[in-house]
N, C-alpha and C positions, 0 to 999 in steps of 0.2 A: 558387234558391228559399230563403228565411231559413227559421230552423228552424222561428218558430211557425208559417208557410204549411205547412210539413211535416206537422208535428202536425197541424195541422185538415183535411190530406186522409187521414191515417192511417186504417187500419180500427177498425171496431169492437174494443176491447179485450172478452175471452174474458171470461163472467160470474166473480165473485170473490165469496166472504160472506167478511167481517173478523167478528171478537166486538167487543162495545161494551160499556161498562159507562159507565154516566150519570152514577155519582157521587154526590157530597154535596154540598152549602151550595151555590155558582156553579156547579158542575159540570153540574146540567141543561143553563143555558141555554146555557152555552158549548159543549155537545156539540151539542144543538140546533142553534147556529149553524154550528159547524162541519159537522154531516152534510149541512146543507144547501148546503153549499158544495161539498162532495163528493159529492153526488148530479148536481149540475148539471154538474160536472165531468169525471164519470165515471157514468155511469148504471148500467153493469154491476157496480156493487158493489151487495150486499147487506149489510144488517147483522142482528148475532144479537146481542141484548141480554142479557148477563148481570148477574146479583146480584153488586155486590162491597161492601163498606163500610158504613154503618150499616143498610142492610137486612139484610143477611148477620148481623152481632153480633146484632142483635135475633130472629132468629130462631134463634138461639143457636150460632153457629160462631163461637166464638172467635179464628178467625184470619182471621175477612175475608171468607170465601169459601166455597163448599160445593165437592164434588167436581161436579158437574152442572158449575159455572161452567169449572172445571181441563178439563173434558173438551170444553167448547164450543172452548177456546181452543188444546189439541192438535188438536181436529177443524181446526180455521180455523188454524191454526199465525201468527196475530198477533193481538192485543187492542191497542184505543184506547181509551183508557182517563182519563176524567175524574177530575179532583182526588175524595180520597178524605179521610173523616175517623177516625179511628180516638177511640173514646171517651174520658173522662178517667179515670182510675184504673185501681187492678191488676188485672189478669185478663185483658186486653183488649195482642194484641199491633199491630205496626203492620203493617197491610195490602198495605202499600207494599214492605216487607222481605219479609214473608214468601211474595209473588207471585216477587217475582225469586230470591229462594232456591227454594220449592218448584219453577217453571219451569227453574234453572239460568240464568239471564239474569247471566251475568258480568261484560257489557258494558256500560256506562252512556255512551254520547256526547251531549255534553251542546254544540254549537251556542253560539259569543257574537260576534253581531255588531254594532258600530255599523251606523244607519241614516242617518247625515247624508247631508246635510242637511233630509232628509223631516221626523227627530225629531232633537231636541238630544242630542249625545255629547260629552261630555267628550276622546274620542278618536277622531273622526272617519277612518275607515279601519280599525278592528278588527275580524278575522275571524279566530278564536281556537278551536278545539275543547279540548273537556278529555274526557280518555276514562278515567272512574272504574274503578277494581274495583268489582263490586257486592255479593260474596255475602261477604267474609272481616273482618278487622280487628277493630275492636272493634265492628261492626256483626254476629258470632256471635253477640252477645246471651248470653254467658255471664258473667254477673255473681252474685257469694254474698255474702253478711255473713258477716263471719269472727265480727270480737269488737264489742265494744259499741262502742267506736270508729271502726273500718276496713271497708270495703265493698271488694268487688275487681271488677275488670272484664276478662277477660283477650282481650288480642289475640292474632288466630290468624293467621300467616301459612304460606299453602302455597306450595313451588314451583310446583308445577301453576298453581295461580293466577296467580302471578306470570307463568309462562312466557306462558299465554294470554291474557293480558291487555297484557302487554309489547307480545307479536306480531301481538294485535289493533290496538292504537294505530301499529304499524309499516305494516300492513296497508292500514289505512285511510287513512295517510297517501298510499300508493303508489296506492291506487283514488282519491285523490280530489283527487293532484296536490301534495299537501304537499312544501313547502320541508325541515323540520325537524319532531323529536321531543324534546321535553324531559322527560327523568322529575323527579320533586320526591318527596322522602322525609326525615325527619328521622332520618337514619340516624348522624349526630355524637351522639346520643343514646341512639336505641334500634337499638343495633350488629347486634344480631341478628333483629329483625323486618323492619325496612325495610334492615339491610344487606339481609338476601334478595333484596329488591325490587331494589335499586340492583346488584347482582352481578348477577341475570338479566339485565337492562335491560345491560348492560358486555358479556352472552355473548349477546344476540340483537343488537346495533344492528350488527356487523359482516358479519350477513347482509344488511344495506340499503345497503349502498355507495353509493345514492345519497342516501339520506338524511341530512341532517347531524345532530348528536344534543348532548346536554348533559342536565348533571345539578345541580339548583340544591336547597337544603335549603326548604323547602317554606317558611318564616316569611318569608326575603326575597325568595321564588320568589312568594308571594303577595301582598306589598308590591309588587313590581317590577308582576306583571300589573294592580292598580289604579294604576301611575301611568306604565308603559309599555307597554302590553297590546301594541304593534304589532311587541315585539321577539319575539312568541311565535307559534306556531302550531300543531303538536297537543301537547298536554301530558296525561302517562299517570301517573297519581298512585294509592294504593290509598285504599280506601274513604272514610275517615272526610276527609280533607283532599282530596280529590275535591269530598266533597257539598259541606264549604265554600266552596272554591275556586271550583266554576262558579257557587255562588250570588252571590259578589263581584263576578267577571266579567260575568254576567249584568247586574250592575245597574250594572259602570260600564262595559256596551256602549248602557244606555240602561234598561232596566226588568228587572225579571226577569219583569214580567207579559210580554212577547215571548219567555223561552226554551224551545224545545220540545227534547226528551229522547229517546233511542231506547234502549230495554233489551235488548241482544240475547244469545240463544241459540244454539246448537247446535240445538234441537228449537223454537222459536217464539220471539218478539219481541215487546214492549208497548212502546207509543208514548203520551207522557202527556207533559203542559205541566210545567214543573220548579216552578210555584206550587201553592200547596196550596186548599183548597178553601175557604177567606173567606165563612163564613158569615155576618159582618155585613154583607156587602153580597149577600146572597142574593136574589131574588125581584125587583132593582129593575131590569133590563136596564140595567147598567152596567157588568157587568163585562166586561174584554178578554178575546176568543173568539182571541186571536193565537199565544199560547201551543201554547194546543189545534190549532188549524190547522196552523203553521208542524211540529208533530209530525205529524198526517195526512201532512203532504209524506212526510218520514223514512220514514212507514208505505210511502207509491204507490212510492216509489224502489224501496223495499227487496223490493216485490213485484212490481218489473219493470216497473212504469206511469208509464213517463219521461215519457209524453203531456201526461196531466191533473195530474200533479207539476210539472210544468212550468208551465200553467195558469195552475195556484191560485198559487205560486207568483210567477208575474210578476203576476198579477192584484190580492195582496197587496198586491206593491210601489207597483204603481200606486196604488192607494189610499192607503198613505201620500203618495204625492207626490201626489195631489191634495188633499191636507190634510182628509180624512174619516179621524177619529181618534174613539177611545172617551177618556173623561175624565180616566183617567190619566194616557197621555201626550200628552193636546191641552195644547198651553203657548198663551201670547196667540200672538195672528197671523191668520193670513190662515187658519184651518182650520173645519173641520167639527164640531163635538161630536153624536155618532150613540150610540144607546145597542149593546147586545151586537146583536140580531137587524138593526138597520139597517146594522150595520158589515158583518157577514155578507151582506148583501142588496149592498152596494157593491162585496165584493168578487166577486160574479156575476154583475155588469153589468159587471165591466173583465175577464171570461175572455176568454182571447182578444188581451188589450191587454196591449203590453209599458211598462216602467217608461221614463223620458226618462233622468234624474239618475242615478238607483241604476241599477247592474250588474242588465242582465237575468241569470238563471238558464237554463241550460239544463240538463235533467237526458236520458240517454241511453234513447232511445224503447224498444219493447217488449222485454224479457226473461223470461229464466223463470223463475218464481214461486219465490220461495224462500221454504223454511221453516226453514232451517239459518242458521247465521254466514254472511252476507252476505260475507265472507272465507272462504278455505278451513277446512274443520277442523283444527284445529292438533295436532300431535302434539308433547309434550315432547320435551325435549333431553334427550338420554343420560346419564344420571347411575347411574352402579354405586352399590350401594350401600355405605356407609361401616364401612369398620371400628369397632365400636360398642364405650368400654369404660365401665364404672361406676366411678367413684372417688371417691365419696361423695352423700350428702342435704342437702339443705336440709330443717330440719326448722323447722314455724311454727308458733309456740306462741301461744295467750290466756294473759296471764301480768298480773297487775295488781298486785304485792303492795306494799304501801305502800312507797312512794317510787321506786319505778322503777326500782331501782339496776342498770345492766349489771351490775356488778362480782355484787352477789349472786346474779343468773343464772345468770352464768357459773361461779358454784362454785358454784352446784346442779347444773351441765350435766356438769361434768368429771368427774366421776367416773363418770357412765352410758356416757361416750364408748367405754373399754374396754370388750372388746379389738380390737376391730376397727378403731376411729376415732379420730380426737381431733380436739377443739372447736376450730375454728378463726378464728372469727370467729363474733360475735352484730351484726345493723344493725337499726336500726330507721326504717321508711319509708325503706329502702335505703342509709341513714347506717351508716358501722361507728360502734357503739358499745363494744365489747369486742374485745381488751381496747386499751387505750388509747386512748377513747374522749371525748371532749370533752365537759365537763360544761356548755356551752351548748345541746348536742342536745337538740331537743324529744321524747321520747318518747313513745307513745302505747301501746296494751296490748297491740300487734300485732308482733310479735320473731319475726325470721329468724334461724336458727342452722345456721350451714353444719358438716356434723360430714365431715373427709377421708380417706380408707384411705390409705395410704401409696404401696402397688402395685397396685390394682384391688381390687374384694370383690365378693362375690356376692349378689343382693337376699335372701336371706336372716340377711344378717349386718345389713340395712337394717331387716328385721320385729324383729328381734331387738331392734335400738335401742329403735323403736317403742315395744316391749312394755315396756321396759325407764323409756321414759317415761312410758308410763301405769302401772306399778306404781309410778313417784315423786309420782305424782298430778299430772305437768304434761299442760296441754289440748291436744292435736296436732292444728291445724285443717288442715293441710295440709300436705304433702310435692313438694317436687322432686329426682328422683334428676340427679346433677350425670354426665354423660355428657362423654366425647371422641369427638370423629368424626376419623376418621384424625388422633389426636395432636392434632387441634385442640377446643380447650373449645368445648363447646357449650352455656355459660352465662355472664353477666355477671356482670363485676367488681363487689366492694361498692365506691361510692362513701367515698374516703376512706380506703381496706384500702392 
């Protein structure tokens, strides 16, 4: 008996309520089309609609969302979730972010496949995952104005992070059949954030002995997947070059209006299209409901309903190979142009019907409902902790006084440095400029000053400095105390020192 005969004698699946949230600008109709799709599919789902996104700001929850909504989505432990829009201007953060932080949702897998020949690809055969960090990087959203110049933005990297997200991409490789794992970090750069990343990734890939691994610097690691995508297949990147990276891939597997997303948790999971919610084509039944869909699958796998994942799924495909396309991606030929709800209605009339061309799908029949990591919970790798010593500050000054000069800086500096310290260097925007400094540097009003103890000191001899700067009347916008972890710096070299 072939699987879909299986599937269609299968029992009744056990009733299930998902949270739903409808969205902004396209986001109705594509949810629209999609629950309809999933209702036919699966009848025992129920949905519970939450506020997320411009109803929420307007009724004044600054971050998207109310607790009512937070607590629909622990109750139901997964949210489908429509493009969202977050307002323009300050006050107002992104909706997007602050779900998968406040949830804990560390995991971003993010699905890029060509569909040839149904739709045109450029790389006919591509089946790619990219599996994001979601909550860290410079997605902390910690960002200050120092001086009238300079804006900082600081990226956070944790082990913990690292480890479960590493392990995650390892994980899913193993549950879903993968060849290979490629991490991508700009870590020739920034030595100690994405080193992190790229040393975790070195201490977990020898637990998967059968998975093959590699590690490419993210600039020609993302060049290579727009013009060889079929040398790749899961690739585990931290945040910020993640969200780039599948949006590229997305669009040279064929659109990124087709990428569907799964944000996963330890305690719940949000499934959401990786496009944003296009308010200029709102209200006209044009836009692709595929996105949104091909994420519902992610949702039924993830809570065990291999059945009608399967389904929707083949029923999908089928429609593309019958050339019933929304405007997008209809190119000339032999196809259908259907606006959003008719596309949805075609694929309802092929449940049931598997694809000719394209790779049916099969996904594995009933399991049990998960509200955790769809992988095991991961527990970090054993790390003692480090012999910690202090052997100076960075101290970062607003300093503008006509003409910029390092040189007269640094003889203002020197003499505050006794007794504890001595000025060791002054950069600016990470340039050493003192002493012996090139008088090509552009400088701005924004001046790191590394002050060093000879044999260790105690953060008191740190305040002291401090004080010592502010009774000279220079402006201390910020401090780094300069640390070794077991004899090794745990700070970067100035360029050019």
């Amino acid at each position: 008996m072939s699987a879909l005969a299986r599937d269609a004698l299968a029992a009744p699946l056990p009733a299930r309520t998902v949270a739903v949230a409808h969205g902004d600008g396209i986001g109705p109709e594509i949810m629209a089309a999609a629950l309809r799709v999933l209702s036919a599919a699966d009848p025992a789902l129920t949905f519970h609609e939450v506020s997320l996104g411009l109803k929420a700001y307007q009724a004044g929850h600054a971050a998207g969302f109310d607790g009512d909504a937070l607590e629909a989505i622990a109750t139901h432990g997964v949210l489908l979730k429509a493009p969202l829009t977050t307002p323009q201007g300050g006050g107002f953060k992104s909706v997007n972010v602050s779900l998968r932080k406040t949830l804990g949702l560390f995991a971003n897998v993010r699905p890029c496949v060509a569909y040839h020949p149904a739709l045109p690809a450029p790389h006919p055969g591509m089946d790619l995952v990219v599996v994001r960090e979601n909550e860290e990087d410079t997605y902390a959203g910690i960002e200050h104005r120092q001086t009238d110049e300079v804006v900082q933005c600081l990226k956070l990297v944790t082990r913990p992070g690292c480890e479960r997200i590493v392990r995650h991409a390892f994980e899913y490789a193993v549950a879903n059949g993968r060849r290979k794992v490629t991490c991508m970090t700009k870590d020739n750069i920034m030595k100690l954030t994405d080193g992190l990343f790229h040393a975790v990734f070195e201490e977990i890939a020898p637990q998967y002995p059968g998975i093959a691994t590699e590690h490419m610097i993210i600039d020609i690691g993302t060049a290579r997947v727009a013009t060889r995508p079929r040398d790749f297949d899961v690739i585990v990147t931290p945040n910020l070059y993640g969200d780039i990276l599948s949006d590229v891939a997305a669009e040279v597997a064929g659109s990124i209006g087709l990428a569907p997303s799964a944000n996963i948790g330890y305690g719940a999971a949000m499934f959401e299209a990786v496009h944003g919610s296009a308010p200029d084509i709102a209200g006209q039944d044009i836009a692709n409901p595929s996105g949104l869909l091909l994420s519902a699958v992610m949702m039924l796998v993830h809570l065990g309903r291999g059945e009608p994942a399967t389904r929707i799924h083949n029923a999908w495909l089928r429609t593309l190979e019958d050339g019933v396309l929304t405007g997008d991606v209809a190119a000339a030929g032999n196809v259908r142009r259907v606006g959003t709800q008719a596309f949805a209605d075609a694929v309802v009339e092929r449940l049931g019907q598997a694809p000719v061309r394209l790779r049916a799908v099969h996904y594995p029949g009933r399991t049990e409902a998960r509200t955790d990591s769809p992988v095991r919970q991961l527990t970090q790798l054993a790390t003692p902790p480090a012999h910690k010593q202090l052997e100076g500050v960075d101290v970062f000054l607003h300093w503008d006084a006509p003409g910029r000069s390092p040189a007269a800086l640094g003889e203002r500096l020197q003499p505050l440095a006794a007794p504890d310290f001595s000025l060791e260097l002054i950069t600016n925007r990470g340039v050493k400029v003192y002493p012996q400094g090139n008088a090509r540097t552009l400088c701005s009003d924004h001046w790191r000053c590394r002050f060093r103890a000879p044999a260790g000191v105690s953060p008191l001899a740190v305040a002291a400095l401090l004080q010592r700067a502010a009774e000279a009347g220079l402006d201390v916008i910020k401090t780094e105390n300069l640390y070794r972890f077991d004899g090794k710096p745990g700070y970067s070299q100035a360029q050019g020192a």
